[in-house]
MDAnalysis code that builds the backbone (N, CA, C; Angstrom):
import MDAnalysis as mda
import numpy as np

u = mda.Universe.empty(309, n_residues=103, atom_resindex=np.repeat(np.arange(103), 3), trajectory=True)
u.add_TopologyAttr("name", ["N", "CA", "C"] * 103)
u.add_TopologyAttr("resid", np.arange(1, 104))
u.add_TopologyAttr("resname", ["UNK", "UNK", "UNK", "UNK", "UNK", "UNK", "UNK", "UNK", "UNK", "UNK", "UNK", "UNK", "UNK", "UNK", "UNK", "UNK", "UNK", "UNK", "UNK", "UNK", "UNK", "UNK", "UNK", "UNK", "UNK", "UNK", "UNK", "UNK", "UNK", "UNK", "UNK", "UNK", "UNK", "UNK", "UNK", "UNK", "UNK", "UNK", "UNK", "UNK", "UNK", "UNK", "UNK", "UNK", "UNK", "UNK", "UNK", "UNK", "UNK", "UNK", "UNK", "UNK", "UNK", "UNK", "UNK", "UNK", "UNK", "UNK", "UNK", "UNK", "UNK", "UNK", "UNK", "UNK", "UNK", "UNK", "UNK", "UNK", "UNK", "UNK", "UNK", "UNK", "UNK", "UNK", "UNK", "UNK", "UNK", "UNK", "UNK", "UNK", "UNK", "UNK", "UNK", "UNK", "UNK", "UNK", "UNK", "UNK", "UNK", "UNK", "UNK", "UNK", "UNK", "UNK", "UNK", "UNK", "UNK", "UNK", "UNK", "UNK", "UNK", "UNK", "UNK"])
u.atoms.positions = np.array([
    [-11.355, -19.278, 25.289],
    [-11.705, -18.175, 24.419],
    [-10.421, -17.641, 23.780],
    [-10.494, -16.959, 22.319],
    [-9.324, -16.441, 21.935],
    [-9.512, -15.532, 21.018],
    [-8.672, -15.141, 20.934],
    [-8.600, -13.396, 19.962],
    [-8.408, -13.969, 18.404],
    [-9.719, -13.696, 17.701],
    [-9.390, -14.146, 16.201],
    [-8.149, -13.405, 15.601],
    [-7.980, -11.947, 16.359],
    [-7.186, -10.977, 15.637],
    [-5.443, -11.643, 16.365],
    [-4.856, -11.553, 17.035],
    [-3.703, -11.643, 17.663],
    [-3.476, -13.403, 18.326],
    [-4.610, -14.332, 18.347],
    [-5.107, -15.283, 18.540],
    [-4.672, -15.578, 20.018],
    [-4.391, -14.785, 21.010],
    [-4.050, -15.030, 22.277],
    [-5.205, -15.826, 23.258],
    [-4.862, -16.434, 24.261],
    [-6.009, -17.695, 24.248],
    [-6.399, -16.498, 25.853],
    [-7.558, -16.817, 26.040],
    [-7.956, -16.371, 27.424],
    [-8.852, -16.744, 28.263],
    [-9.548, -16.917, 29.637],
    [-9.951, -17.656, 30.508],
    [-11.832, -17.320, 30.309],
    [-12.081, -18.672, 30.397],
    [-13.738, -18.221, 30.238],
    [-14.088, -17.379, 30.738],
    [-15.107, -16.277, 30.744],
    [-15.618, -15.141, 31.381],
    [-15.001, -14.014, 31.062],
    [-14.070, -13.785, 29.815],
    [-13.101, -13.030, 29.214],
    [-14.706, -12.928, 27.809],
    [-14.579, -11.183, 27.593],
    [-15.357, -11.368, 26.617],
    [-14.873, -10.586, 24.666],
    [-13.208, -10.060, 25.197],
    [-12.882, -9.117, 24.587],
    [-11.573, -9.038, 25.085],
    [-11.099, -9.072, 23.872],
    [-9.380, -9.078, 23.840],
    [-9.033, -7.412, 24.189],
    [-8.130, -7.208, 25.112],
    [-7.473, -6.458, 25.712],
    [-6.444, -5.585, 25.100],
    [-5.735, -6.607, 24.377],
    [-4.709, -5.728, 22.996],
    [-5.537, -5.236, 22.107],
    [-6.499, -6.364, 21.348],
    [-6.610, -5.765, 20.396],
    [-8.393, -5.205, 20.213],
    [-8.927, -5.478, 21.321],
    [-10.453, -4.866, 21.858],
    [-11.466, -5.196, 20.745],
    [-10.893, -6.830, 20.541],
    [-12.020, -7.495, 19.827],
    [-12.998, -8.227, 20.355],
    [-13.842, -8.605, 20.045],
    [-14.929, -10.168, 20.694],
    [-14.129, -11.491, 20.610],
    [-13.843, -11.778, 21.687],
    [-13.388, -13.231, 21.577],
    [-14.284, -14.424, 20.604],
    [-13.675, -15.333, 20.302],
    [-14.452, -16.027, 19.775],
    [-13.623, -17.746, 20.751],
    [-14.922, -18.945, 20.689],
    [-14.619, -20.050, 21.301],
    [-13.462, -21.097, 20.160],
    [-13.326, -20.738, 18.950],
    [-12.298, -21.561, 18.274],
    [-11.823, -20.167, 17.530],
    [-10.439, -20.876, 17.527],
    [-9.615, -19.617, 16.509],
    [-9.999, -20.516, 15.008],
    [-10.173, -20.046, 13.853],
    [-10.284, -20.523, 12.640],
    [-8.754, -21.161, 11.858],
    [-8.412, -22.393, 11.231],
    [-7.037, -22.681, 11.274],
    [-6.587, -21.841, 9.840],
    [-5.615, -21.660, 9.712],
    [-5.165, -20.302, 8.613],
    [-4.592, -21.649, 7.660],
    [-4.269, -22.603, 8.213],
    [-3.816, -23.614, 6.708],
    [-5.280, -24.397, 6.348],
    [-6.396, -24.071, 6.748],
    [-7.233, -24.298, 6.001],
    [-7.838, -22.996, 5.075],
    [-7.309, -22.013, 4.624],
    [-8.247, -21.212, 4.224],
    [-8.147, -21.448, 2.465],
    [-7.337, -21.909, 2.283],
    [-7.469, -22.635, 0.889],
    [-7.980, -23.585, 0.505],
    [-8.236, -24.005, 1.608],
    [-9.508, -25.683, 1.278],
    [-11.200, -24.582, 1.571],
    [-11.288, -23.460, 2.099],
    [-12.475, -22.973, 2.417],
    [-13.117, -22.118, 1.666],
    [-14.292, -22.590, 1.285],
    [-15.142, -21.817, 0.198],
    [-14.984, -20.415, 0.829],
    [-14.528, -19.357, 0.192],
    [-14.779, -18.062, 0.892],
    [-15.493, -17.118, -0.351],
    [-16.672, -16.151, 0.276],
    [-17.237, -15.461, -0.698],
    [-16.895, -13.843, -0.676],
    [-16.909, -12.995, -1.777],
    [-17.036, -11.365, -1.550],
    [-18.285, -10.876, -0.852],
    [-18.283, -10.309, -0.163],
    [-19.334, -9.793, 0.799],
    [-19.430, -8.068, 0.775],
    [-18.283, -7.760, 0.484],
    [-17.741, -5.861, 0.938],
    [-16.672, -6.063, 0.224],
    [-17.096, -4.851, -0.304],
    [-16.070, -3.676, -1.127],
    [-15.709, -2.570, -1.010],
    [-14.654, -1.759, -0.565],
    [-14.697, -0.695, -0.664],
    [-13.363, 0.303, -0.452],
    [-13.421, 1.342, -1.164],
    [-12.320, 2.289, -1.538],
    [-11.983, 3.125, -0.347],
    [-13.095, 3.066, 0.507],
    [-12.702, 4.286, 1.962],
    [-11.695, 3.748, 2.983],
    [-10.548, 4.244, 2.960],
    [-10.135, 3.454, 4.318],
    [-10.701, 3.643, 6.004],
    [-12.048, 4.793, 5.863],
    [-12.318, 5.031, 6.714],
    [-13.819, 3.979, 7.105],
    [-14.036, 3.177, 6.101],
    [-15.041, 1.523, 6.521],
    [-14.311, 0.499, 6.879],
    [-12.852, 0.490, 6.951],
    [-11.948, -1.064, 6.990],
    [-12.428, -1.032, 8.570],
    [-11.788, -0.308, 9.607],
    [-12.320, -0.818, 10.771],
    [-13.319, -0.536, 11.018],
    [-14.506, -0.645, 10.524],
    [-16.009, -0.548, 11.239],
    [-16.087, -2.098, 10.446],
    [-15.992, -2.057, 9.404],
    [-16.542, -3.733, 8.525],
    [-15.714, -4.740, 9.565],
    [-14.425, -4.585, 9.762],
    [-13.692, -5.445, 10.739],
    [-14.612, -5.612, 12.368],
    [-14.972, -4.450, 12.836],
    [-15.379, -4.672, 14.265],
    [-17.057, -5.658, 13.840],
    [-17.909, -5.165, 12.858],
    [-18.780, -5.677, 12.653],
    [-19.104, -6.911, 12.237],
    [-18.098, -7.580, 12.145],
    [-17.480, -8.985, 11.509],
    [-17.412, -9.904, 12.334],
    [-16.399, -9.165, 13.361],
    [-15.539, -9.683, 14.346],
    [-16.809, -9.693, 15.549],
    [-17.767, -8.893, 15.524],
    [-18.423, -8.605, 17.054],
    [-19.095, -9.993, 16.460],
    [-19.667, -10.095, 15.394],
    [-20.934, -11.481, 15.044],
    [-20.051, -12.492, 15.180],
    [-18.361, -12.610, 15.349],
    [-18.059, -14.064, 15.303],
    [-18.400, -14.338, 14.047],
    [-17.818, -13.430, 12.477],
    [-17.817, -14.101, 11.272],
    [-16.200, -13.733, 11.123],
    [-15.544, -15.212, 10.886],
    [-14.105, -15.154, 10.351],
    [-14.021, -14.602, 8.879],
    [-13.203, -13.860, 8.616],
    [-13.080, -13.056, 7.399],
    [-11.980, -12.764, 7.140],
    [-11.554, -12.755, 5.709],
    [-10.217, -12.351, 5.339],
    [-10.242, -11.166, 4.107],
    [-8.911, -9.940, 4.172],
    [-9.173, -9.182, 3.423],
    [-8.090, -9.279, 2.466],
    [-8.480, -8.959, 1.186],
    [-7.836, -8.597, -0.060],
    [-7.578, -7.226, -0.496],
    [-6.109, -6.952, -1.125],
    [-5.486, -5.902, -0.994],
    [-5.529, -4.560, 0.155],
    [-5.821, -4.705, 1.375],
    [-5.705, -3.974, 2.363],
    [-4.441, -3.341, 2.481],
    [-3.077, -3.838, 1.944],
    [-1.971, -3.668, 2.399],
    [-1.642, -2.205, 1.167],
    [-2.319, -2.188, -0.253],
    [-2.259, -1.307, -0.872],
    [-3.650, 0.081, -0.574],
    [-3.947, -0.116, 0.054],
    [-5.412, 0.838, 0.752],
    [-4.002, 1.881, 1.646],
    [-3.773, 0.562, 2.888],
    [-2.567, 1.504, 4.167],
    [-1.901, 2.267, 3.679],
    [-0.941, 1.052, 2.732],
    [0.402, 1.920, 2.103],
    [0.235, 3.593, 1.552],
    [-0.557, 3.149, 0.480],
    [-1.306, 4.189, -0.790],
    [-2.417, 4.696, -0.982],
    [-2.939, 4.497, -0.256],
    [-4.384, 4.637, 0.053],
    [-4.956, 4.406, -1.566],
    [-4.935, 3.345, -2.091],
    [-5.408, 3.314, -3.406],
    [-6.225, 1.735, -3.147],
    [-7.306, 1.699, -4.211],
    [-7.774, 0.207, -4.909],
    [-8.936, 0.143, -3.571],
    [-9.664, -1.074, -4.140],
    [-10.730, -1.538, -3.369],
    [-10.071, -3.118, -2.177],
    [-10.728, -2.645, -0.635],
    [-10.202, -3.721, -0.192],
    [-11.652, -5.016, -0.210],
    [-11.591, -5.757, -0.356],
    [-12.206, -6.456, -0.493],
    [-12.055, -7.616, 1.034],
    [-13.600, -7.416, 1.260],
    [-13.814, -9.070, 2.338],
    [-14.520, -9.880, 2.294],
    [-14.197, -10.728, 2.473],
    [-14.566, -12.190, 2.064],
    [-14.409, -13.122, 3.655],
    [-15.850, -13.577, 3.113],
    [-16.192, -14.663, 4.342],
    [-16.617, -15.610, 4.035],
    [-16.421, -17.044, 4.915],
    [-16.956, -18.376, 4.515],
    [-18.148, -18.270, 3.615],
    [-18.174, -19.080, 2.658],
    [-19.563, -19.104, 2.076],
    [-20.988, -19.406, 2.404],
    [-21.035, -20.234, 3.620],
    [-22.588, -20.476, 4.550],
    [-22.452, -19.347, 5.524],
    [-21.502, -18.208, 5.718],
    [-21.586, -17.252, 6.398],
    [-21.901, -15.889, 5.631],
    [-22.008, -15.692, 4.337],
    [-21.814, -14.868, 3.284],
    [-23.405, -14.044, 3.378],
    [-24.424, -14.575, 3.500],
    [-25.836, -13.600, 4.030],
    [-25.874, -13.060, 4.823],
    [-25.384, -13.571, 6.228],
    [-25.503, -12.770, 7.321],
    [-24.740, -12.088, 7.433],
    [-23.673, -11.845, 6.740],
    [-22.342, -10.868, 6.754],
    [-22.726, -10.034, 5.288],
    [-23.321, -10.045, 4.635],
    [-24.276, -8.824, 3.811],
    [-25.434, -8.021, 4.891],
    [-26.018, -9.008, 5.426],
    [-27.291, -8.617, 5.715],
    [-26.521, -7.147, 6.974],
    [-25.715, -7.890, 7.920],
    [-24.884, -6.838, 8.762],
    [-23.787, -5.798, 8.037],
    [-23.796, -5.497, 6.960],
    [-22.907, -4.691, 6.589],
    [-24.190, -3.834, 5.334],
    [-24.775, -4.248, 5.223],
    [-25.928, -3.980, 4.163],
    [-25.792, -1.861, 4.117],
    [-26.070, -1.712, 5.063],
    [-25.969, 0.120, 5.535],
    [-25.029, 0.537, 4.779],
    [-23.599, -0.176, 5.308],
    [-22.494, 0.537, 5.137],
    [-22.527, 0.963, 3.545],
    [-22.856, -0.190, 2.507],
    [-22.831, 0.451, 1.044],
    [-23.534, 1.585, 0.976],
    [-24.470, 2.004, 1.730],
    [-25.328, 3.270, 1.709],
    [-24.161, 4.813, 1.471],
    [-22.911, 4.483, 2.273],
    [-22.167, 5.639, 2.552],
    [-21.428, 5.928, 1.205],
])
């Protein structure tokens, strides 16, 4: 098992990373493939107070996801961060975040 977030590997019967109090997942996703990987927009949004709920809700289903401009949200709190997930993963990662556009 291993931490998608910090990717530290850990012993079966481990269900949740300790540093970073995520859901383990059984493969880490490889980061030099993410340019060969169809990835789709799924979530948008200007609040920095949805980045970690969309992250835990992501992360609890075991959907690998990557975010766009997050680093100008922290800094500046400005712009939309955008996440994006595999593309055969892209419904069920609407369908679980579906609420949150409500806010």
């Amino acid at each position: 098992m291993f931490c998608p977030k910090c990717r530290a590997e850990y012993v079966e019967g481990i269900t949740h990373c300790p540093d970073c109090n995520v859901k383990l997942v059984k493969e880490l996703a490889d980061d030099s493939l993410d340019d060969k990987i169809d990835l789709e927009i799924v979530f948008e949004t200007p609040n920095p107070a949805l980045i970690p709920i969309v992250k835990s809700i992501l992360e609890d289903a075991g959907i690998y996801y990557k975010t766009k401009s997050e680093g100008l949200q922290t800094i500046y709190a400005l712009g939309l961060v955008k996440f994006q997930v595999k593309k055969e993963e892209a419904q069920t990662a609407r369908e679980l975040l579906k609420d949150l556009k409500k806010e």
